[in-house]
Each structure stands twice: as structure tokens, then as C-alpha cells.
NUBA-737211 format. One record per atom (N, C-alpha, C, O): x, y, z. Coordinates in pm, whole numbers, padded with zeros to 5 digits, always signed. Example, Ala and Ser with C-alpha at 12.3 -4.5 7.8 and 13.67 -1.06 7.14 Angstrom:
2
+01319-00569+00780 +01230-00450+00780 +01320-00330+00780 +01424-00332+00846 +01285-00225+00708 +01367-00106+00714 +01290+00003+00787 +01341+00114+00804 
END
This chain:
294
+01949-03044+01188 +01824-02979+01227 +01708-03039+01148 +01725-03058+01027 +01587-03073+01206 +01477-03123+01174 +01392-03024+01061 +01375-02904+01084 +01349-03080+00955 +01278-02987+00881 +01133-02857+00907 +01091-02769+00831 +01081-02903+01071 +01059-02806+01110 +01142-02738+01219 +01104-02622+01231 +01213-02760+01277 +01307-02663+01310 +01391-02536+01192 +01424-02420+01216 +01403-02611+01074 +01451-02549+01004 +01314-02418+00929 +01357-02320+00869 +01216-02431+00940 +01088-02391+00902 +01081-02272+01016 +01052-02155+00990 +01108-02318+01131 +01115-02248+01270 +01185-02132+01258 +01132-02021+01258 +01340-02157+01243 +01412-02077+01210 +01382-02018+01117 +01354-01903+01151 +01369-02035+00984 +01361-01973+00864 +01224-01833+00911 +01270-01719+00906 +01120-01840+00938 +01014-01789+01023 +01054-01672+01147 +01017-01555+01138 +01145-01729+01274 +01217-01617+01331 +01280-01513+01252 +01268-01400+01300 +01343-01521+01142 +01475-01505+01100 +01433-01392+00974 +01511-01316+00916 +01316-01403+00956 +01234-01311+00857 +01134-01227+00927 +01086-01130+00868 +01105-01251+01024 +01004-01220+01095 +01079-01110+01156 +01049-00992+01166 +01182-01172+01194 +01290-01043+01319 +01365-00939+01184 +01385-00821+01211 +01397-00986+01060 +01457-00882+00982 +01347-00775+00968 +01383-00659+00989 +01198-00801+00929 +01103-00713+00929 +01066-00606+01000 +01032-00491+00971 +01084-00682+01126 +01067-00614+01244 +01199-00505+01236 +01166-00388+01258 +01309-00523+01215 +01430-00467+01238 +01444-00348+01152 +01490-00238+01182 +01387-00397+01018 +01363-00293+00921 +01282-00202+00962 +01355-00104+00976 +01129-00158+01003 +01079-00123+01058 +01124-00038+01162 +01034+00019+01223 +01287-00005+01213 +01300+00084+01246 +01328+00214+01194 +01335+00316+01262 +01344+00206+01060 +01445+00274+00941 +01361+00449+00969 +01439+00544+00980 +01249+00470+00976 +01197+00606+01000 +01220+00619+01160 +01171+00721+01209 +01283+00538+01242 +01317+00617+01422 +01489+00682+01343 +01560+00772+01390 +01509+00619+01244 +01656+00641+01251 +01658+00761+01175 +01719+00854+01227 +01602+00782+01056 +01599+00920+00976 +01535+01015+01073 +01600+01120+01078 +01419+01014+01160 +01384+01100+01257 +01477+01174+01355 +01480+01281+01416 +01557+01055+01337 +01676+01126+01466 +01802+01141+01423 +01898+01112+01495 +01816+01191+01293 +01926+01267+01211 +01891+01412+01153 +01791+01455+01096 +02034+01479+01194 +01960+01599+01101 +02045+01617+00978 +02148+01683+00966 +01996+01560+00910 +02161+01555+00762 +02025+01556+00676 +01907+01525+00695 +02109+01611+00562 +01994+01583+00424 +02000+01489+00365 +02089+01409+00394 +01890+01453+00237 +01865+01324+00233 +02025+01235+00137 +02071+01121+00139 +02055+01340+00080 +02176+01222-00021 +02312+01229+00144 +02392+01137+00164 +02306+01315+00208 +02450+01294+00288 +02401+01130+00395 +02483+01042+00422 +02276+01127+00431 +02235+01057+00490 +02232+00900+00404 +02276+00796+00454 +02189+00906+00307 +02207+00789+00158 +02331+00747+00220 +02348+00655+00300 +02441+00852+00156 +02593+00849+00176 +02638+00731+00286 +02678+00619+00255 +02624+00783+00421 +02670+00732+00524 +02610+00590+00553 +02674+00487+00578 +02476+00606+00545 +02382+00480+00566 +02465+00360+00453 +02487+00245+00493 +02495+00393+00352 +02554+00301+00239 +02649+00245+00261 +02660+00122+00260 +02757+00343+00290 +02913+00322+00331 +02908+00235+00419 +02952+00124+00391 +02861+00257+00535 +02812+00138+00666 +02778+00034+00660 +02833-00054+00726 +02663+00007+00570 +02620-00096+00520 +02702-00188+00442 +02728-00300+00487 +02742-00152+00332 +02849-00189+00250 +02982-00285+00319 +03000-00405+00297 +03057-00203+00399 +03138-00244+00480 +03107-00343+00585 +03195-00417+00628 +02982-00347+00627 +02913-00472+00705 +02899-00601+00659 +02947-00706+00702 +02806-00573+00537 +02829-00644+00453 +02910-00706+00439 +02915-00808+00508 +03026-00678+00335 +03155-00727+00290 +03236-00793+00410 +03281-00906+00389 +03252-00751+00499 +03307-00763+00616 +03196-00927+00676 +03233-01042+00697 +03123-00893+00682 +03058-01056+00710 +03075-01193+00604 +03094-01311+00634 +03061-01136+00480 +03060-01206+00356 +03260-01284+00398 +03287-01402+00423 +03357-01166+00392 +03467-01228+00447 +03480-01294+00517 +03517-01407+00484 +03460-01262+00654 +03439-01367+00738 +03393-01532+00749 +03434-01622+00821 +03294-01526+00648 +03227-01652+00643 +03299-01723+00507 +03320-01845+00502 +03333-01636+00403 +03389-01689+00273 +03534-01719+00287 +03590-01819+00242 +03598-01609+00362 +03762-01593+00351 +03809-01590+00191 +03763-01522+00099 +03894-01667+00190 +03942-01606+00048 +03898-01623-00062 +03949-01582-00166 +03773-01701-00048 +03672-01664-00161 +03549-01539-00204 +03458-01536-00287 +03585-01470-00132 +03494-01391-00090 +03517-01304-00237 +03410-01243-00239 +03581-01266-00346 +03580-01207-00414 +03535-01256-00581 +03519-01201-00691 +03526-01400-00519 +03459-01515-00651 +03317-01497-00611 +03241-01513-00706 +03268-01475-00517 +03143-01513-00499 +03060-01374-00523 +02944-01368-00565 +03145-01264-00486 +03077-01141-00583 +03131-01131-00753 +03134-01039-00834 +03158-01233-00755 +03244-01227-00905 +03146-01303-01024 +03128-01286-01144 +03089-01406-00908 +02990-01505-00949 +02891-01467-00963 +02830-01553-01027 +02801-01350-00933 +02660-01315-00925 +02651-01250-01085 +02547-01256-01151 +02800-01175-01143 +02762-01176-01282 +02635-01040-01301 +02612-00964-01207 +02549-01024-01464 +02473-00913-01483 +02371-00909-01391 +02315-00807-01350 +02337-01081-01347 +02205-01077-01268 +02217-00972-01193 +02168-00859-01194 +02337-01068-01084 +02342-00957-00947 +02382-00809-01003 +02355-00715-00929 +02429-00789-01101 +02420-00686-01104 +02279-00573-01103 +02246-00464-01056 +02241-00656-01166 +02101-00577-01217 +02035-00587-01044 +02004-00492-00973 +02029-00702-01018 +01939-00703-00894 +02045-00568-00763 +01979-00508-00678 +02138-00554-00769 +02200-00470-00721 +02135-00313-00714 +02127-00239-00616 +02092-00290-00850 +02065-00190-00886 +01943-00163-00862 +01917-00043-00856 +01839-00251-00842 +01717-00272-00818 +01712-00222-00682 +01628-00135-00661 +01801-00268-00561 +01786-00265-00422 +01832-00092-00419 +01760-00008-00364 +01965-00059-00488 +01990+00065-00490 +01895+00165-00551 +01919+00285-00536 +01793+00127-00617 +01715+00268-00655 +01584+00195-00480 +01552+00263-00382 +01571+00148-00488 +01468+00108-00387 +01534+00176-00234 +01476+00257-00162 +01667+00116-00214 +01693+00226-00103 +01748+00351-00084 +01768+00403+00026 +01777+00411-00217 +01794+00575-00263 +01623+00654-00240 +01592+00766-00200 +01561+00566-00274 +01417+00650-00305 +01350+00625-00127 +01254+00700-00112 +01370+00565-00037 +01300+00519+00066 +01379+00627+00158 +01305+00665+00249 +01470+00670+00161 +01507+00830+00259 +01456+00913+00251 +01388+00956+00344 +01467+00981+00117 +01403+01132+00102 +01209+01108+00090 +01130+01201+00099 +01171+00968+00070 +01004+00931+00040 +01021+00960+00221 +01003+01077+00256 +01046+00881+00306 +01005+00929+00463 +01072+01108+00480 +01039+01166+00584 +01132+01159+00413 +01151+01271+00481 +01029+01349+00427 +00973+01429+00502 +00980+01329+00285 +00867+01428+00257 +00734+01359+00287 +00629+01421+00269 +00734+01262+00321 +00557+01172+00391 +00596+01170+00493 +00673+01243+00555 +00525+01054+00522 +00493+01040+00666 +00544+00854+00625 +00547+00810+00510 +00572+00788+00729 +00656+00682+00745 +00534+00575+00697 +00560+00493+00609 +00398+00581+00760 +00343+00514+00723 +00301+00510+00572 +00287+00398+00524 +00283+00607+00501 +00269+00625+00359 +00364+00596+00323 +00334+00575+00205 +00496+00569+00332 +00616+00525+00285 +00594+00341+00288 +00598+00265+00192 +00578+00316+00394 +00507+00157+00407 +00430+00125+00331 +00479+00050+00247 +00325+00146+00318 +00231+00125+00258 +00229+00074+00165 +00188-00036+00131 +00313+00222+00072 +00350+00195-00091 +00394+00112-00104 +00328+00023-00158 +00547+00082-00057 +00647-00001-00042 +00560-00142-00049 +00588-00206-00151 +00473-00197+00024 +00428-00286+00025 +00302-00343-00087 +00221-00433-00066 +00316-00267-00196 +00240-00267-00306 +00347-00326-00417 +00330-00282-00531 +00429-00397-00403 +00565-00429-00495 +00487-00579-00508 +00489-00605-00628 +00437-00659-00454 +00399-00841-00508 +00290-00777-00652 +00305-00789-00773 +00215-00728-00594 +00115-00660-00707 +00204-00622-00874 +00184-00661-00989 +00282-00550-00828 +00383-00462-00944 +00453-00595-00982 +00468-00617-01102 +00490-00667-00910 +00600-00751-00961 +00494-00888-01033 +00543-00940-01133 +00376-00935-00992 +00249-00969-01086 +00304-00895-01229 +00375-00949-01314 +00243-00742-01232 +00201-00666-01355 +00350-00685-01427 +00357-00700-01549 +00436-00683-01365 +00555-00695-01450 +00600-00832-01479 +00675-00845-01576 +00571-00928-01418 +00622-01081-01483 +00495-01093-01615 +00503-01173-01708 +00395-01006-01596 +00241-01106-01674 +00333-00988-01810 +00336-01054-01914 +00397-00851-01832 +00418-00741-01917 +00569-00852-01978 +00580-00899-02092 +00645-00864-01888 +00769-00905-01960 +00800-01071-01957 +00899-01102-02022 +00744-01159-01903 +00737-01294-01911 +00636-01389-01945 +00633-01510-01967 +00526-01260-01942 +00399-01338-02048 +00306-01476-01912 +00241-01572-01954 +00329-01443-01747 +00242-01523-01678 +00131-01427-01647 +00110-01308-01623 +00041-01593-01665 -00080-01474-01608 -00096-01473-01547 -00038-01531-01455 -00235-01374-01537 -00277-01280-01412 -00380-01323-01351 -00491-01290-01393 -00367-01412-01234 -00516-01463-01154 -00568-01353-01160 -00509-01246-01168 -00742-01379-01157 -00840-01344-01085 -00825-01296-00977 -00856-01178-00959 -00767-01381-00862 -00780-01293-00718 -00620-01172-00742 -00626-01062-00688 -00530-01199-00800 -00421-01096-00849 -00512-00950-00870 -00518-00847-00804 -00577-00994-00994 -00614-00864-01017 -00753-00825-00944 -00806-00728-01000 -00820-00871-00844 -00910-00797-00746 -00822-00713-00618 -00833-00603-00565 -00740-00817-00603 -00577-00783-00480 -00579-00622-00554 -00631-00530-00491 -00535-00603-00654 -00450-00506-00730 -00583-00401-00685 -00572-00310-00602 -00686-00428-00746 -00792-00290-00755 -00835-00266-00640 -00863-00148-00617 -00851-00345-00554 -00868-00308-00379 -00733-00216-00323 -00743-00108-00264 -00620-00277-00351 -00494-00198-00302 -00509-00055-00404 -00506+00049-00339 -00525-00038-00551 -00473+00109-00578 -00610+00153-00548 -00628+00225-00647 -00746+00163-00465 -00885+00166-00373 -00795+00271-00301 -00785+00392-00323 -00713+00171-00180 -00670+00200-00084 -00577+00330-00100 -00569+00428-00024 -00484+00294-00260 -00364+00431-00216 -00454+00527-00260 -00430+00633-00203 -00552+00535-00342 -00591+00629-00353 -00661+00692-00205 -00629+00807-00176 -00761+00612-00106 -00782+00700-00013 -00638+00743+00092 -00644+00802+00200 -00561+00713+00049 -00446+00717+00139 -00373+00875+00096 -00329+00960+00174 -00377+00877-00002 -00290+01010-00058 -00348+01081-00169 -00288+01136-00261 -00504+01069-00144 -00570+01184-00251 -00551+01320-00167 -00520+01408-00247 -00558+01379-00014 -00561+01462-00027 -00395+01542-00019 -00383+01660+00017 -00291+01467-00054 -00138+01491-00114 -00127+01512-00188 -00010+01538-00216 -00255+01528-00324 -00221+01577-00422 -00231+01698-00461 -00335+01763-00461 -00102+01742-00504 -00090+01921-00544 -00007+01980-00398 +00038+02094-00387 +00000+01872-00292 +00042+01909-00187 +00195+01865-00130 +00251+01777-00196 +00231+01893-00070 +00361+01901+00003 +00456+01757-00013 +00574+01745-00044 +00357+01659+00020 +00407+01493+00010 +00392+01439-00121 +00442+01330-00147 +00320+01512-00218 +00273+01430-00377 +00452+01363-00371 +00462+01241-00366 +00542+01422-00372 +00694+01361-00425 +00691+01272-00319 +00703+01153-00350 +00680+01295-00218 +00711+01158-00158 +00635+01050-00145 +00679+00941-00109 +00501+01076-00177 +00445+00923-00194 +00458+00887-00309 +00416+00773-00328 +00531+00977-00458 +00561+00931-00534 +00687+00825-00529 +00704+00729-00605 +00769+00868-00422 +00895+00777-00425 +00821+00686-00351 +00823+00572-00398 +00767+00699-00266 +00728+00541-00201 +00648+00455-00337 +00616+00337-00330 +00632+00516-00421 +00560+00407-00486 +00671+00317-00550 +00682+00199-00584 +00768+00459-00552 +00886+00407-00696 +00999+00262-00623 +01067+00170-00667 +00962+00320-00490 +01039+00167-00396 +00987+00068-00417 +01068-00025-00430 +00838+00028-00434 +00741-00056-00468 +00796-00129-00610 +00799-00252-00613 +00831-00065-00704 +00876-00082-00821 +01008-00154-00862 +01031-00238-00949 +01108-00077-00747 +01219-00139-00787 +01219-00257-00699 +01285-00347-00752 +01167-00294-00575 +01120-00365-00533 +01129-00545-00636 +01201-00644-00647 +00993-00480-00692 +00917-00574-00816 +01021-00603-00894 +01039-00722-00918 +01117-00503-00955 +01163-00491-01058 +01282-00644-00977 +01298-00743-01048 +01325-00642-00885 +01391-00730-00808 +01325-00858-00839 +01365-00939-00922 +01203-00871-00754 +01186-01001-00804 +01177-01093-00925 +01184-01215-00935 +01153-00961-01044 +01155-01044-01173 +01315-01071-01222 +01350-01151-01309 +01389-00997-01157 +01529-01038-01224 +01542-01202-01097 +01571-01310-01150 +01523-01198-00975 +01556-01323-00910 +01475-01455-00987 +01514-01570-01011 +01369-01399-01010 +01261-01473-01087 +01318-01557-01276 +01308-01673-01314 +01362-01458-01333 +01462-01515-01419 +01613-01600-01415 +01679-01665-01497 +01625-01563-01290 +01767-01612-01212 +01744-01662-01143 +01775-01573-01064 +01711-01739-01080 +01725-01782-00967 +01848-01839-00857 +01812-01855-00740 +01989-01868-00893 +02054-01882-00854 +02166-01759-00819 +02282-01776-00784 +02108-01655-00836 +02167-01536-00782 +02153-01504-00623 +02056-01522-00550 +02293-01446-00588 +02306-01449-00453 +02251-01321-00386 +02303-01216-00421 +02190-01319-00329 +02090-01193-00259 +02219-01095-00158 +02231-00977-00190 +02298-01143-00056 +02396-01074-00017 +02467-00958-00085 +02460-00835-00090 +02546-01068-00143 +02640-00989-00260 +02579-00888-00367 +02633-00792-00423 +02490-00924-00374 +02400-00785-00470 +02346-00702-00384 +02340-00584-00419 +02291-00740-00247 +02310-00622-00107 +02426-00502-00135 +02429-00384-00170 +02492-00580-00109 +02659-00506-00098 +02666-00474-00204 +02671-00352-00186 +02672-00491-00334 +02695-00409-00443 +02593-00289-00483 +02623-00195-00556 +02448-00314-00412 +02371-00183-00391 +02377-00082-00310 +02321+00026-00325 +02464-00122-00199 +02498-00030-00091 +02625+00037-00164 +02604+00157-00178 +02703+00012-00195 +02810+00044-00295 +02788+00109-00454 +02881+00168-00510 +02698+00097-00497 +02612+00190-00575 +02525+00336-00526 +02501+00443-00582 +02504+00293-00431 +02412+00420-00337 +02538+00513-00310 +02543+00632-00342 +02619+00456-00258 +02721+00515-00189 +02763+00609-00328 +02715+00713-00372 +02857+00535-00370 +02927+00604-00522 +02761+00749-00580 +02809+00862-00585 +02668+00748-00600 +02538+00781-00663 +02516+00918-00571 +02486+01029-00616 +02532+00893-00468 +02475+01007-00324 +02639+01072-00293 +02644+01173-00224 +02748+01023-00337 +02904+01108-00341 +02879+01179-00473 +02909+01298-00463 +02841+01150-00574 +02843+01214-00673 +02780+01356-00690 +02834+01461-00724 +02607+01320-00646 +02546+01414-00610 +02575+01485-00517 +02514+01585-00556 +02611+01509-00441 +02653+01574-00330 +02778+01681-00367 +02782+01796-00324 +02893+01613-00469 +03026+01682-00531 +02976+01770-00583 +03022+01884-00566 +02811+01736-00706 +02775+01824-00813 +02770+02000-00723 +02792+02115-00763 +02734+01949-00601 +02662+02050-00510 +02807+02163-00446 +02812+02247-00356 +02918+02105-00554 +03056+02154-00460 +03042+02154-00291 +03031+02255-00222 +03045+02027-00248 +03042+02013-00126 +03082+01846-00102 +03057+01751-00177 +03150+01846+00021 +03157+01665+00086 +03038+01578+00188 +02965+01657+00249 +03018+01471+00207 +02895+01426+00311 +03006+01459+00450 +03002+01375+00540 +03086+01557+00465 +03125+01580+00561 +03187+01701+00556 +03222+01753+00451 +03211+01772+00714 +03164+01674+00827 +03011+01711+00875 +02923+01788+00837 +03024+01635+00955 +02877+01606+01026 +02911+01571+01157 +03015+01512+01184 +02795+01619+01274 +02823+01550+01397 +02816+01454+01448 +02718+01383+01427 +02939+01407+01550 +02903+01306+01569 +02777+01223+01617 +02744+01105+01605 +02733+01308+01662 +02561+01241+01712 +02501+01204+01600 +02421+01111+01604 +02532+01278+01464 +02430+01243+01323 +02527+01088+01247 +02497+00997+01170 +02656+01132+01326 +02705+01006+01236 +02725+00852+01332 +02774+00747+01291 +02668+00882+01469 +02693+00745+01522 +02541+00684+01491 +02530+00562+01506 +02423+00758+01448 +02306+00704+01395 +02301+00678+01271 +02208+00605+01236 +02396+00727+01166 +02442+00679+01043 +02442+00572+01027 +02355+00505+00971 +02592+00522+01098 +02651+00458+01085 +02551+00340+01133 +02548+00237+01067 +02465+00355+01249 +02407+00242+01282 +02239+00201+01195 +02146+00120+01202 +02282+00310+01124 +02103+00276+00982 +02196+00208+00956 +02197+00107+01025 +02277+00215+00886 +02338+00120+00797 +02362-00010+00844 +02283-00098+00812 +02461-00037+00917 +02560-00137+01001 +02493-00240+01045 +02522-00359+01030 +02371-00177+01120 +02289-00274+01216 +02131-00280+01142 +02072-00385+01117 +02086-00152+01116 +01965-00154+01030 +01959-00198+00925 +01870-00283+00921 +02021-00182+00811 +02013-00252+00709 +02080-00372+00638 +02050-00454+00552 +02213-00332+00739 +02289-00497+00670 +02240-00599+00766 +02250-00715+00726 +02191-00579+00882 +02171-00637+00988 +02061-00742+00962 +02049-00860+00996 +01972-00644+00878 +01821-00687+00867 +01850-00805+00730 +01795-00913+00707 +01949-00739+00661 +01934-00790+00508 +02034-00930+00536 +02048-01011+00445 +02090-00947+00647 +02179-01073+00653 +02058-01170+00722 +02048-01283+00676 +01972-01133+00821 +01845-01252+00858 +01759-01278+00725 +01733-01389+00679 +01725-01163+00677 +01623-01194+00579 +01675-01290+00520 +01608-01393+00511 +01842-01284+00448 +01899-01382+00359 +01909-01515+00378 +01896-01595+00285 +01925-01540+00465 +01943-01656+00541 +01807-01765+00569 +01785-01882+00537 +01719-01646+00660 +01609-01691+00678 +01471-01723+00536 +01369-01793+00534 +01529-01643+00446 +01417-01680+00322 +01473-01807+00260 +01401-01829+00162 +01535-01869+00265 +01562-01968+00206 +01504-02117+00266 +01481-02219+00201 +01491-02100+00388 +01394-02197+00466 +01274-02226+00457 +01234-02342+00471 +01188-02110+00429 +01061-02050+00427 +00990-02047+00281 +01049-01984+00193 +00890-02100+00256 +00844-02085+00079 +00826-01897+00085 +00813-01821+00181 +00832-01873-00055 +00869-01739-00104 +00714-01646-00037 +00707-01536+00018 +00606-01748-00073 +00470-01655+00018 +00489-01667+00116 +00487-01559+00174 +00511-01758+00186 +00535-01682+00350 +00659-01613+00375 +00675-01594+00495 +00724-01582+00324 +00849-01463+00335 +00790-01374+00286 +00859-01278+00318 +00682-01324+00210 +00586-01199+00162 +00513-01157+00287 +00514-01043+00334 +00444-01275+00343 +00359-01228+00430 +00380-01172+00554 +00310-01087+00610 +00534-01255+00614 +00579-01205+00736 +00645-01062+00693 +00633-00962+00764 +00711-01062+00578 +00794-00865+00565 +00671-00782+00576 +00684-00668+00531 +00508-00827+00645 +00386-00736+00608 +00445-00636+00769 +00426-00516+00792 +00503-00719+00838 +00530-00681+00972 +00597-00555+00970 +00598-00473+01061 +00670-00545+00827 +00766-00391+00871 +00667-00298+00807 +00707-00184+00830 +00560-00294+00740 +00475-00191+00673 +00352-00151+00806 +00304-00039+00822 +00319-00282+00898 +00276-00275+01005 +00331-00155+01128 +00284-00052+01175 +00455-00232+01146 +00537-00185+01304 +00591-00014+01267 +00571+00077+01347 +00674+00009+01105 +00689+00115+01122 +00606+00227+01146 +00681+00319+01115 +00503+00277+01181 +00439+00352+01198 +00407+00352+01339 +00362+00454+01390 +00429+00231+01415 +00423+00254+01569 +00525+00293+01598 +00520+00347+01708 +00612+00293+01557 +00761+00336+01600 +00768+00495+01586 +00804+00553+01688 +00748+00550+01510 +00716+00706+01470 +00626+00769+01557 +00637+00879+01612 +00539+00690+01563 +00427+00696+01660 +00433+00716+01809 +00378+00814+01859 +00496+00630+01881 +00548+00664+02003 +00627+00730+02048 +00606+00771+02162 +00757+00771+01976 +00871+00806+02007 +00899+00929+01969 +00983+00992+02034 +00806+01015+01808 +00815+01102+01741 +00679+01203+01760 +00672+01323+01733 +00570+01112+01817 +00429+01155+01800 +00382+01198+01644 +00306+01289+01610 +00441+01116+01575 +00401+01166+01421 +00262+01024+01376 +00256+00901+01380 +00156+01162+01331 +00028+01055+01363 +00009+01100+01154 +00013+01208+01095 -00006+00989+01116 -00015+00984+00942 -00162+01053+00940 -00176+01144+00859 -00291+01013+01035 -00357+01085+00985 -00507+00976+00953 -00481+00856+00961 -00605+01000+00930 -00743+00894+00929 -00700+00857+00825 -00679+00736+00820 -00672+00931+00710 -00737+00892+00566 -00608+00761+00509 -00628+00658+00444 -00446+00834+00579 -00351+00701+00613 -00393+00585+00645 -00389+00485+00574 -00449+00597+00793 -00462+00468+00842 -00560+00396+00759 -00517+00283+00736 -00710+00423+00688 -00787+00362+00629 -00741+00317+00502 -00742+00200+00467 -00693+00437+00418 -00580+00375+00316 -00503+00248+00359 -00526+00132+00323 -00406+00291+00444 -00382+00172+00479 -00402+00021+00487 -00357-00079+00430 -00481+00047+00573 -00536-00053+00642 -00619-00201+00501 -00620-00323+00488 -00662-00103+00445 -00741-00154+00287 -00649-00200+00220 -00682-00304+00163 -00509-00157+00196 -00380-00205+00103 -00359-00310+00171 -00411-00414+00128 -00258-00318+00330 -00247-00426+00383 -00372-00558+00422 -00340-00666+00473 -00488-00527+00391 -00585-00648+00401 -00596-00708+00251 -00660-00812+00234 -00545-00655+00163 -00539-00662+00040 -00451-00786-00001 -00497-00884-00057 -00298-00769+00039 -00191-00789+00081 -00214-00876+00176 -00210-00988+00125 -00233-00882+00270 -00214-01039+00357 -00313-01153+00268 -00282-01261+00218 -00438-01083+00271 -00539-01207+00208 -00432-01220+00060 -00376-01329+00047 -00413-01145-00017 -00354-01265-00125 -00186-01280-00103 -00137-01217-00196 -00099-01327-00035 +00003-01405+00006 -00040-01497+00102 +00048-01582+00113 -00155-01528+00195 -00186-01579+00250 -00213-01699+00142 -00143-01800+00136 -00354-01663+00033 -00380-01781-00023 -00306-01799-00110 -00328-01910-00158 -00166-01709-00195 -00034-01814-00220 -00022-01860-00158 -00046-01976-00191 +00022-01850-00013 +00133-02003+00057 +00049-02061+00066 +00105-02171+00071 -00092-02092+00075 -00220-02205+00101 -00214-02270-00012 -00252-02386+00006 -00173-02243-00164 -00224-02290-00271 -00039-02376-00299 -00011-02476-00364 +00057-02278-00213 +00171-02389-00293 +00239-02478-00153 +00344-02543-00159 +00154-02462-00029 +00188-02536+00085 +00221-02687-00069 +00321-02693-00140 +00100-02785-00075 +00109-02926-00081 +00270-02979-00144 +00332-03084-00136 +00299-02833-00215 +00396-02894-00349 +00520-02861-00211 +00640-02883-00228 
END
């Protein structure tokens, strides 16, 4: 394959995981389970997708190559698992688009945390990016405060974080495998949301089948689904334009809620919004402009 074909692909292949992700609030909308039984199932699914593809393609190496990822992947494991523990119960107490939003405030965080623990600095346009976006969350969720969603746009922020917290461990590592620390976060969630759930003297079952064939498919198809293009496809693609196209799932999820749920976030959302993500495209835009030549 030609190096823009391979550019091509890499571009579909991130573009469509975004998009795919972006369904994740039609799927919690149309469950009625609480938020750790829902963790639970979504994990287990995932997990097993996962692993189950990783086999397939590895065969009998498949247990060196999660063997190989070592503290990194571990850590980065753990990163994805607090990021997708906190992104269920953040859409069950907001609204999907305030869950986006936040979520998409992690390049910023992951800035403040390489310049706090690796000592790079902090452009100029970084830190105008930064004060225009926390502009924005603030018109986005001042009037949540003291109110019903304060916890959940608190977790959407905290996704933002572990998010970040991800890229600085890939960022120190770089030869860590993004899959396999998938699967070992889905497998962390899982074990984390059984636990909690026991404390509660109770099992994530049973449940109906209508709640568990949408389970099963957050997980299976939604998230391992999404997280096997992304993997694949970011490696083609320089790291800013794989920022800029995932803008698509902070975009689309809210039309999806939108049509299907009639759940409307609200003016002060959308302008919030709207101010974070212009924030956000203009500076990943002029990363990939500034490291196109190299």
C-alpha cells in the first residue's frame, strides 16, 4: 500500500472509531441497569472481544504480548479503566453532551501534566487553548452548580484526566501496546464494578434480556469495536490528526441523544460547548500544521 493510501486508511479508521464511540449515550439510554451492573457487563464483553481478537491474530502468542506491555501497560490500563468507570454514571447524571465536552478537554490536561511531571513547556497558544476552553466549561455547567449534575460533570471532567493521565504514560513509553492495555482495562472495570456490586450483597445478575443483549453490544461492538479501529488506524496518522478527528465523537454524540431520545443539553451546553470544541480544533489543527514537514 502506497503511503497515502496508508494515510487514507489510517484517517477512515479513526474517523469511523469516533464516530462509533459516539454512540455510547444511545446505548446507556436504552438500558435500564444501574451504573456499576452496567460497568460490569459492558467490561466483560469488551474484554472477551478483545482477547478473543488479540488470539486470533496472535495465536499462541497471545499471552507474551500481554506479558510484554509490563508496568507501562499496566498503568495505561488503569488509566482507560478509571476513564471508562467514570464515563457511565457522568452520562447517567448529565446530559451526554456535557459528558463530551469534558471528555474532550484531556490534550489541554495532558499539556498541564507533561509541563507538572516532565518539565515541557507550555506554548503560548497551549495556554490561550486552555483559558478559552475552562471560558467555555464554565458557561457550560455554571448553572449545575449546587445542582443535580455538579457529580456528573464532575466525572466528565475526571475522564478528561485519566484520559491525559494516558497519554503521559504512552508519552514516557512509547512502545506500549494500546490493545492489550484495552483489555486489561476492561478486565479491571470488570473485577472493580463485581466488587462493588458484592459490597452491596447482591450479583450484576440477573437482568433482562433486552438490558443484556445492549450490554453486551456497548461492550463487544461499541467499545472493543471502536478501540480495535482506533488502534490500528492511529498508527498511520500523526498523533494531531488522530486528536482532531476523535473531535467527531464529542461532536456526533449529542445528535444521537438528540434524535432518538429528544434529550436537548440546553443553550448554555451548546455555547459552552461550542467555545471548548473551537478551542480544541484550532489548537490540534495548528499541531498537525506545525509537525506536518517533519
Amino acid at each position: 500500500m502506497t503511503e497515502k493510501g496508508r494515510h487514507r486508511l489510517g484517517v477512515a479508521l479513526v474517523a469511523g472509531a469516533a464516530l462509533w464511540w459516539s454512540t455510547g449515550g444511545m446505548f446507556i439510554r436504552s438500558v435500564h441497569t444501574d451504573s456499576w451492573t452496567t460497568i460490569f457487563w459492558r467490561s466483560v464483553s469488551a474484554a472477551a472481544t478483545m482477547f478473543l481478537f488479540l488470539a486470533i491474530r496472535k495465536r499462541a502468542a497471545v499471552f507474551s504480548r500481554f506479558r510484554s506491555v509490563g508496568w507501562p501497560g499496566v498503568l495505561l490500563g488503569l488509566c482507560f479503566c478509571g476513564a471508562s468507570t467514570c464515563y457511565i454514571p457522568a452520562v447517567m447524571l448529565t446530559s451526554v453532551a456535557n459528558t463530551l465536552i469534558l471528555q474532550s478537554l484531556s490534550p489541554f490536561i495532558a499539556a498541564l501534566l507533561a509541563f507538572l511531571l516532565m518539565g515541557e513547556r507550555l506554548e503560548l497558544r497551549t495556554l490561550v487553548a486552555m483559558v478559552a476552553s475552562a471560558y467555555g466549561v464554565y458557561v457550560m455547567v455554571a448553572e449545575s452548580i449546587g445542582g443535580g449534575s455538579y457529580l456528573g460533570n464532575l466525572l466528565g471532567l475526571a475522564i478528561s484526566v485519566f484520559y491525559a493521565m494516558a497519554v503521559v504514560v504512552v508519552r514516557y513509553h512509547h512502545t506500549v501496546q494500546m490493545l492489550p492495555a484495552a483489555c486489561l482495562a476492561a478486565v479491571f472495570a470488570a473485577i472493580l464494578s463485581f466488587g462493588i456490586i458484592a459490597v452491596g450483597n447482591r450479583l450484576p445478575w440477573p437482568i433482562t434480556l433486552h438490558d443484556l443483549a445492549w450490554l453486551v453490544g456497548f461492550g463487544a461492538l461499541q467499545m472493543a469495536g471502536g478501540m480495535v479501529m482506533f488502534t490500528y488506524g492511529v498508527r498511520l496518522i500523526p498523533a494531531a490528526e488522530s486528536a482532531l478527528l476523535s473531535i467527531i465523537e464529542s461532536v456526533s454524540a449529542p445528535v444521537w441523544v438528540y434524535f432518538f431520545f429528544a434529550e436537548d443539553p440546553g443553550i448554555r451546553a451548546i455555547v459552552g460547548g461550542y467555545i471548548v470544541l473551537t478551542a480544541v480544533t484550532v489548537y490540534t489543527a495548528l499541531d498537525l500544521r506545525r509537525v506536518q514537514p517533519a
